[in-house]
C-alpha positions, -999 to 999 in steps of 0.1 A, spaced: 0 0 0 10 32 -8 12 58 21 7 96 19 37 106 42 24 143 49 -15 140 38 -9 169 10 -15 142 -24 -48 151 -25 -45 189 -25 -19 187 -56 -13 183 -90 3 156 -99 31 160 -129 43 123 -144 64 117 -169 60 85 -186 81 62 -206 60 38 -228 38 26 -193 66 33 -174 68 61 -148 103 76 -152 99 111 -134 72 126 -111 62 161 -89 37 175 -72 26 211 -79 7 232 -51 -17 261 -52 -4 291 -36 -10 289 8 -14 249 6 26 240 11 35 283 13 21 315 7 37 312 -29 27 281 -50 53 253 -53 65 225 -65 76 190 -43 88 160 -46 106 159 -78 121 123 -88 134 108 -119 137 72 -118 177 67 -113 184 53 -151 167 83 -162 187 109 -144 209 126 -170 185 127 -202 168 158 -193 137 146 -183 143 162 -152 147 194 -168 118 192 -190 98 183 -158 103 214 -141 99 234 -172 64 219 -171 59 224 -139 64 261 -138 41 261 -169 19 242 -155 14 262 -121 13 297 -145 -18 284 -163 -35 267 -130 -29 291 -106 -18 328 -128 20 343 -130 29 339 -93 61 331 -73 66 294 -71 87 281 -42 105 250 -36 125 230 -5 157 224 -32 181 194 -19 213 219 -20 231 200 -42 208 208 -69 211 248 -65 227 254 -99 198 232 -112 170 250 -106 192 285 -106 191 276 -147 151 277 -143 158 309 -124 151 300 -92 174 320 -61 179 309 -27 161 326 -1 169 304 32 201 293 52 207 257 47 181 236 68 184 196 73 154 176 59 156 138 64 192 144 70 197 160 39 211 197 35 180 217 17 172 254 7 141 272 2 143 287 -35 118 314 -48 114 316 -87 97 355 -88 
């Protein structure tokens, strides 16, 4: 069975990427004030043998298009895993937080204005 960790699935919009009936790449896009007062997007995953095709890329692309035709031109923050920094800094996102530890991982918040 498949668990909803924080109980937000069923306030989002979910994003999946397929490959054939495969799902290779998945996030979650919020309204703005579910997640914060901005809209956002969560729990971005590529399926590992996908990672380096640009699916990833194309996902958030999608995402941010997505959220601009649900929800209007607003900011859209994220909780980035600070490794990935320069990633979404090419989408345009900045940082906005100090470094914070989620699941024992270093993260930022990023805003994309």
């Amino acid at each position: 069975m498949v668990t909803d960790v924080d109980d937000n699935d069923q306030k989002a919009w979910h994003l999946c990427a397929w490959r054939d009936e495969e799902l290779v790449a998945y996030s979650r896009l919020f309204a703005p004030g579910i997640i914060y007062r901005e809209a956002s997007i969560g729990r971005v995953v590529t399926r590992k043998d996908f990672r380096g095709s640009g699916i990833g890329k194309e996902l958030i692309k999608r995402g941010i298009i997505a959220i601009y035709q649900l929800f209007g031109k607003t900011p859209v923050k994220i909780g980035a895993q600070l490794y990935l920094k320069k990633f979404y800094e090419e989408f345009g996102f900045s940082q906005n937080s100090g470094i914070y530890l989620e699941d024992r991982i270093e993260h930022i918040k990023m805003i994309l204005s």
